[in-house]
C-alpha positions in Angstrom: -7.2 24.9 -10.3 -6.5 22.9 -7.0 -9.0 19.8 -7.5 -11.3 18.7 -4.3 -13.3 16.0 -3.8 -13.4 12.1 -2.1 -12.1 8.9 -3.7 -14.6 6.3 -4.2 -13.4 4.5 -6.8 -10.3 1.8 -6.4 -12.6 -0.4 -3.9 -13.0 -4.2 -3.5 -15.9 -6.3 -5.1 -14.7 -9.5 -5.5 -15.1 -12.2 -2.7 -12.3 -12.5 -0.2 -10.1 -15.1 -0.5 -8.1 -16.2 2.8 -4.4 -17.8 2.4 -3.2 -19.7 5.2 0.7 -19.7 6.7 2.7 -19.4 9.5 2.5 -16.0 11.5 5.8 -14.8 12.8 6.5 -11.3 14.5 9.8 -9.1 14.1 11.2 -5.6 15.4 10.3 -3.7 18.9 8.1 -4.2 21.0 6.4 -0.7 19.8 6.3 -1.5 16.2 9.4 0.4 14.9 9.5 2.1 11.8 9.1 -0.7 9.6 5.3 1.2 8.6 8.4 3.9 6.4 11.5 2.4 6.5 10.4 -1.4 5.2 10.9 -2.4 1.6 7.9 -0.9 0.5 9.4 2.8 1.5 5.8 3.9 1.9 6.0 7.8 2.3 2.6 7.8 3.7 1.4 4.7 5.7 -1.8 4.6 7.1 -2.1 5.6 10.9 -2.4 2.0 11.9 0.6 1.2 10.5 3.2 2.1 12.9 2.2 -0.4 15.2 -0.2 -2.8 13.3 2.1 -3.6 10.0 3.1 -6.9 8.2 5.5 -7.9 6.0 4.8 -10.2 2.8 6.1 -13.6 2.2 8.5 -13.6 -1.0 6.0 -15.8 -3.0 3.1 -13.3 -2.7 5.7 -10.3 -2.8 4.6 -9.6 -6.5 7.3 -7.1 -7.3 6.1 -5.2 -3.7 2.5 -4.9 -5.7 0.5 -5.4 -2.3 2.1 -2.6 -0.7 0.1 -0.5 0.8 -2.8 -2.8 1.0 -4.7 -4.0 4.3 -4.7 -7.2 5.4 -7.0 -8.9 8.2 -5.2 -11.5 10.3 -6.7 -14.4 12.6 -4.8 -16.8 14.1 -6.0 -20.6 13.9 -3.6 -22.5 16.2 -4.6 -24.1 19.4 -1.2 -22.7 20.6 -2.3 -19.1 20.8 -4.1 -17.7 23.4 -6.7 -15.4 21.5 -8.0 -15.3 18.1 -9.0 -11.4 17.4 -9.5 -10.5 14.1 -6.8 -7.8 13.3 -6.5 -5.0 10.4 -2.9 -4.3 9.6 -1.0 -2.6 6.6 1.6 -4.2 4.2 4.7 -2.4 4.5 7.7 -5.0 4.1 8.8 -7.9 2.3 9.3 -11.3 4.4 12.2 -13.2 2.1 12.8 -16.5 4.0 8.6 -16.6 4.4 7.1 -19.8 2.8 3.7 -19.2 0.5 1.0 -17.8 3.4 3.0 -16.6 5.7 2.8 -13.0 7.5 5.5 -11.4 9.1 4.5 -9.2 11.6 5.0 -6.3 13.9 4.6 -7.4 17.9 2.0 -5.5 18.5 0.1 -7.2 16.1 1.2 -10.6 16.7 0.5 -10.1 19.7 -3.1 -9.2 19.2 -4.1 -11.9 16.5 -2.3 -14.9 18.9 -1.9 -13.4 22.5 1.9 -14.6 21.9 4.9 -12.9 21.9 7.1 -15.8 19.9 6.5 -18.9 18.3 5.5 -19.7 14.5 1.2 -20.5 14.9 -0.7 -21.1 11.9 -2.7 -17.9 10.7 -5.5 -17.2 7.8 -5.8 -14.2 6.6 -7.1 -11.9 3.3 -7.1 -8.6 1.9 -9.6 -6.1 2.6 -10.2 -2.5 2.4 -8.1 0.1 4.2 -9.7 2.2 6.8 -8.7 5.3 4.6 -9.7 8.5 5.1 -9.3 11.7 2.4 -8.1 11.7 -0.9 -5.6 9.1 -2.7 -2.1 10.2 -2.2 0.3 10.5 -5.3 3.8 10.8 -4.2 7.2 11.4 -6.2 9.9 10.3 -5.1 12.5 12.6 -4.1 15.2 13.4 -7.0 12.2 13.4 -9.7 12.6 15.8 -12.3 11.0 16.3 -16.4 14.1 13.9 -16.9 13.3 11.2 -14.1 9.9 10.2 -12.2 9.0 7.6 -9.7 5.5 8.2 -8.7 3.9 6.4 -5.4 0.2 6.0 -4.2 -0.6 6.3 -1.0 -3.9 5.5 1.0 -5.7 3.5 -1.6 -8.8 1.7 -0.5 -7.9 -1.3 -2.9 -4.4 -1.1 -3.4 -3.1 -0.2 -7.0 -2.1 -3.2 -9.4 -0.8 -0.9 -12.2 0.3 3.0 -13.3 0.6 4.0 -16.6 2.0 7.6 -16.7 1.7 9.9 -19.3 0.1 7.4 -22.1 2.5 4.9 -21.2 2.7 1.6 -18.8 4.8 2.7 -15.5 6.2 -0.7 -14.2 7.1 -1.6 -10.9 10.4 -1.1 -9.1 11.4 -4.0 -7.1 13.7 -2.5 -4.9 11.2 -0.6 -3.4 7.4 0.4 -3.9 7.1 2.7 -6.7 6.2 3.0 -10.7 8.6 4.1 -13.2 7.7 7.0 -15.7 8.6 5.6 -19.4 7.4 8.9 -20.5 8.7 11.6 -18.5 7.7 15.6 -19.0 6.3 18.4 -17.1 6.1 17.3 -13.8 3.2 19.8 -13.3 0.8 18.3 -15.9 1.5 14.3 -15.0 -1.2 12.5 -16.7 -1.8 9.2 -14.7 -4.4 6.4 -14.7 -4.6 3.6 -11.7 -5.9 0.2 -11.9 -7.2 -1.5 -8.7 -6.9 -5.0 -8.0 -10.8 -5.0 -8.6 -10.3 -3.9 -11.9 -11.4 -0.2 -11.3 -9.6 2.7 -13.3 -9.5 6.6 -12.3 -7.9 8.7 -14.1 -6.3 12.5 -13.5 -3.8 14.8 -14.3 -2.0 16.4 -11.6 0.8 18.5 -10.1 3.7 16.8 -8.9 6.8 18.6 -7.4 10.0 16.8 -5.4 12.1 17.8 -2.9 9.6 20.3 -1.5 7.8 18.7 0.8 7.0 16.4 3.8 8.0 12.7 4.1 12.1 13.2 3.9 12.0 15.4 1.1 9.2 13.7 -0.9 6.3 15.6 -2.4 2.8 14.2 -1.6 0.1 15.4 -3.4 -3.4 14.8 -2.3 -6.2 14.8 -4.9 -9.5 14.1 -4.2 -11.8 12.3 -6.7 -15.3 11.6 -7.3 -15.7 8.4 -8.9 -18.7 8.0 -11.4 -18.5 4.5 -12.1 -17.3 5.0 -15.4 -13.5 5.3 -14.9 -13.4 8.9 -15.5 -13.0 12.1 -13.2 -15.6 14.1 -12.7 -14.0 17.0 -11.0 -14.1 19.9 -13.7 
């Protein structure tokens, strides 16, 4: 049966913890398409992202592990010109970036300094995402019973780890997504997420590639009521 409801599990609850750096801006002037073509492939960024996007410093890349997660910037350098708190979405990896630092789209630079160039000191922390529906699973496009690289998509929290089907998915580096070490049936995918506040939901859902939206890429929304306990409560 096609499964309805609201994610409200996968949240924050731990006090923020700001990191300081250098703030440095990249691409157009409109953003680009770093929000789906940065290292993090995300097939379904957040609709902030095209413009407001940031990419990670290596140090706190974490095998791409914050991808997808939200980020609010400030800028703490006499150099810049305003000092707006801005919400932005981690989509790309930042190699030559020292510990702290945020790479990010103009528009966003922009916003958090009032600069267009330069290298200002920044703070900044995770928060929630402004998302709205259901967590997104996604399978990457060329997934089969033989082969599965699953994806989630608009996460309050972010996700720190996938097991899939019983067994622990771990990350691919190359790009944002977790490896099936125990493929099957695509259509009765058993998956459990852990959010970096230490929150679990587990489901078991339908997953189909090359049949969809996002260059070929399935994404399959389920919505979940969380009871506190870890478990679904959609029947």
């Amino acid at each position: 049966m096609q499964r309805t409801a609201t994610l409200l599990g996968l949240v924050a609850v731990a006090a923020a913890e700001f990191f300081t750096g250098e703030g440095t801006t990249y691409g157009p002037p409109d953003g680009g398409d770093s929000a789906f073509t940065g290292n993090c492939a995300l097939m379904a960024p957040l609709d902030i992202a095209p413009k407001f996007h940031a990419a990670m410093n290596n140090f706190q890349w974490n095998t791409g592990g914050h991808c997808g997660r939200c980020v609010e910037v400030q800028c703490m350098d006499p150099k810049c010109t305003r000092n707006d708190v801005v919400l932005g979405q981690i989509t790309d990896r930042c190699p030559e970036c020292a510990h702290g630092d945020l790479d990010m789209s103009l528009p966003m630079f922009n916003k958090v300094t009032g600069l267009y160039t330069d290298r200002p000191k920044i703070k900044w922390q995770f928060v929630d995402c402004p998302v709205a529906g259901g967590l997104k699973v996604c399978a990457k496009a060329g997934s089969s019973e033989f082969w599965l690289y699953v994806q989630p998509n608009n996460a309050v929290n972010g996700v720190l780890k996938m097991t899939i089907n019983g067994k622990e998915a771990p990350p691919f580096d190359a790009s944002w997504y977790f490896k099936s070490q125990a493929n099957g049936d695509l259509s009765t995918t058993a998956i459990t997420m852990t959010s970096f506040s230490g929150e679990t939901i587990s489901t078991t859902v339908s997953l189909e590639a090359d049949n969809g939206t996002y260059n070929g890429t399935d994404v399959i929304t389920y919505d979940w009521t969380f009871d506190g306990t870890g478990h679904d409560t959609d029947d």
